[in-house]
N, C-alpha and C positions, 0 to 999 in steps of 0.2 A: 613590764609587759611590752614587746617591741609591739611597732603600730602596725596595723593592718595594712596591707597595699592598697587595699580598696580604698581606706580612709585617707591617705598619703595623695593617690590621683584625684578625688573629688574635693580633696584641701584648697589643691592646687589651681583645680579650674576653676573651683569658688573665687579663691583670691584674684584669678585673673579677671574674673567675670565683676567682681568689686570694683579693679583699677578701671576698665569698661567703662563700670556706671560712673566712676569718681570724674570722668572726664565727659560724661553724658549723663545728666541727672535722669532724665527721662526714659531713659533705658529698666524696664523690671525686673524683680526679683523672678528666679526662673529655679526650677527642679532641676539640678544638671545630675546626669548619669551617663553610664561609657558601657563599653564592648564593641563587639566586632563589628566592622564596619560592610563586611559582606556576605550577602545572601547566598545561605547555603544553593539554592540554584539559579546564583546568576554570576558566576566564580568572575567574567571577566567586568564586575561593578562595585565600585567601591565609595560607600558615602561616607565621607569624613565628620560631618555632621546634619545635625535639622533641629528645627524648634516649631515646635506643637503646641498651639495656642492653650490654653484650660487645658490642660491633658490630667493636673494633679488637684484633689481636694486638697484646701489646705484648712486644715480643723483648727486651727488657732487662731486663725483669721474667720474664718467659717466665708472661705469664697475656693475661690478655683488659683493655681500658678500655672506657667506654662511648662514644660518640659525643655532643656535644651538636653542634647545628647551629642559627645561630642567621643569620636568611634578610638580604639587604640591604636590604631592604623594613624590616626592622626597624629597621637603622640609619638609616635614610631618615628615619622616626617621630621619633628622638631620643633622647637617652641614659635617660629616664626608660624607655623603653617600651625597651630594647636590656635595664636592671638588670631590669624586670619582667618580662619574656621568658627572661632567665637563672634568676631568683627562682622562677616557674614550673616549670620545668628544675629549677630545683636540688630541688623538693620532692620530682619525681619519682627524681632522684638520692638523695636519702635513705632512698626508698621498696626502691629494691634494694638500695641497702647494708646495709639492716634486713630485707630478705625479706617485705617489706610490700605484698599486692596493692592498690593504691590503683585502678587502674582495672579495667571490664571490657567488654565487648563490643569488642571486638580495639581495647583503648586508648580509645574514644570516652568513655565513661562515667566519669566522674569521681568517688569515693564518699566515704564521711565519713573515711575513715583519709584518704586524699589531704589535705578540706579540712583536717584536723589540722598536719598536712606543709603546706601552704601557710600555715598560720595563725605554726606553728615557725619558718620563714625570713623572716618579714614581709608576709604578705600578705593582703588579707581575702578570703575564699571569701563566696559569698551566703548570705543568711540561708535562702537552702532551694535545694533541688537544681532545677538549670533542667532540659526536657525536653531527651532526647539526650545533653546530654553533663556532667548531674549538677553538681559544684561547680567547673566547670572553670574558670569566669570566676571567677578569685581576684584580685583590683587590688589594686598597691603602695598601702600608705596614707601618708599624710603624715609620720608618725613613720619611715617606713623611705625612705622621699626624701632625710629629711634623715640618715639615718645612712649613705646612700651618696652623700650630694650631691658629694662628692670625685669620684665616679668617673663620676657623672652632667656633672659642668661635663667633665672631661677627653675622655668621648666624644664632647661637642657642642662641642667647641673644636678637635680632632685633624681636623677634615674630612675624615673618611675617605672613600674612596670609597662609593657604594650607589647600590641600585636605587630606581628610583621607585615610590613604593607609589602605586597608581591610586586616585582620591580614593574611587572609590565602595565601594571593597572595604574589608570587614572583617578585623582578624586573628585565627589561630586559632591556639592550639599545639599541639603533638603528644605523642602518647608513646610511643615504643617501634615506630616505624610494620614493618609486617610487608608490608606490599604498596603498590603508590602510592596504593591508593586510600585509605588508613589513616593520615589525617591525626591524630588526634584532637581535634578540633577546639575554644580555647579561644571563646567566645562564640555559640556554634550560629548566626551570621549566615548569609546568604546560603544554597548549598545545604548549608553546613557538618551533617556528619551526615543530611543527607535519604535520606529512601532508597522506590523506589518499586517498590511492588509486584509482581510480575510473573507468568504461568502459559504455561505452553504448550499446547501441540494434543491432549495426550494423553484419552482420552474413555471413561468418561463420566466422570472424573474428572483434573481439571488437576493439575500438577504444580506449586507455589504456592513462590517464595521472595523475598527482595526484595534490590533490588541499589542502589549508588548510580548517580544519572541519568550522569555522566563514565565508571563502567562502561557502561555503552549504547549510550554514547556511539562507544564504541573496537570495539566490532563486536559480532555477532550472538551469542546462547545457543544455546545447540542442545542440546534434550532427548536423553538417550541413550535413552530409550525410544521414542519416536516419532520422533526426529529432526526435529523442527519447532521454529524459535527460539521464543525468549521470549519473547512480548510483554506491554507496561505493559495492567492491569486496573484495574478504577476504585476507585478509593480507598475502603476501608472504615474501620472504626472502630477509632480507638485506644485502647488504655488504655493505662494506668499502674499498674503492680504493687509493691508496697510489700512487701518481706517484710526483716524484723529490721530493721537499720539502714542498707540500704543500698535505696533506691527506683531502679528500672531499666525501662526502656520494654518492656511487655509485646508479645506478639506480636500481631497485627494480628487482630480479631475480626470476624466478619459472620455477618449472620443472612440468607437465603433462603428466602423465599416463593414456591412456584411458582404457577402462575398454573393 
């Protein structure tokens, strides 16, 4: 009986996901699953992977595993970009096995315990936190290529099945998603993290929060106090708030002048 595809791809991440731990004992055992890495409406976002803390009961254990999900879009990329998409993952994996908050703003934000945790399993975080989503973009470097170059030739030799990653889209990863719109997104490309403003009818004072554009997208807001949807308002000014060690996108400031 030839082997299933499906069985063939989650062989593969497993084994990767083993040599992982074999070089980080402290890294967990995890649910890993695949498919497509983008939302039917948000065509220009693509999350390559995420890991979701207790996501699985595990009846054998009689506790909870996390979930890692790692998209075919990834595999599509290559086995370099499959190890650093898991390596990603696995930071965050370290992060709840130690009760360690590495991210905030529902996962988008990526902060200095995280880059720590990506630096620990091989990876290099940027020399300073990008807007939106902090030290997310952590890249495999050279010396961790070749300490997993074993598992990198075996996924680009296994021809697994995968999805076509669309040339023009960026990848993101995730952490812990709570809702679908809660990517956390690894490289803030595209609308990865955007989010736009909004207020409704209510008078003489609007009622102001900001949503992402693919929420908007999916239907109308409707204020419980006036009952009049949401609509996008023009873009004011942003800052950036810096407090102790961890820098996070402050709330959206403006000044009016009436006339």
């Amino acid at each position: 009986m030839t082997t299933q595809e499906g069985t063939r791809i989650i062989s593969a991440l497993e084994s990767t996901w083993a040599a992982i731990q074999k070089h980080h004992p402290d890294v967990p055992d995890v649910v890993i699953v695949t498919g497509t890495g983008q939302k039917k409406r948000s065509r220009n976002r693509l999350t390559l992977g995420h890991h979701a803390a207790d996501r699985w009961l595990d009846a054998a254990a009689a506790g909870r595993k996390a979930e890692l999900f790692v998209s075919g879009e990834a595999i599509d990329k290559g086995g370099e970009t499959v190890v650093e998409t898991m390596l990603h993952e696995s930071a965050h994996a370290l992060a709840a096995a130690r009760d360690i908050r590495d991210t905030s703003c529902a996962g988008r934000w990526h902060n200095r315990r995280y880059a720590a945790l990506a630096e620990e399993v091989g990876l290099q975080p940027p020399k300073r936190a990008e807007k939106v989503v902090g030290f997310s973009e952590s890249l495999i470097t050279p010396a961790t290529v070749g300490r997993y170059a074993a598992q990198i030739r075996k996924l680009d030799a296994a021809a697994l099945a995968r999805i076509e990653a669309p040339a023009d889209e960026e990848g993101e990863q995730g952490q812990d998603p709570q809702s679908p719109e809660n990517p956390g997104p690894r490289g803030g490309r595209g609308r990865a993290g955007k989010r736009t403003p909004v207020e409704c009818g209510c008078m003489p004072t609007p009622r102001r929060m900001q949503v992402t554009p693919a929420f908007l997208e999916e239907g109308s807001v409707l204020c419980g106090k006036c009952a009049q949807p949401f609509q996008p308002r023009e873009p004011e000014l942003e800052l950036v708030l810096q407090l102790g060690e961890d820098e996070a996108p402050a709330e959206p400031v403006a000044a009016r002048v009436e006339p």
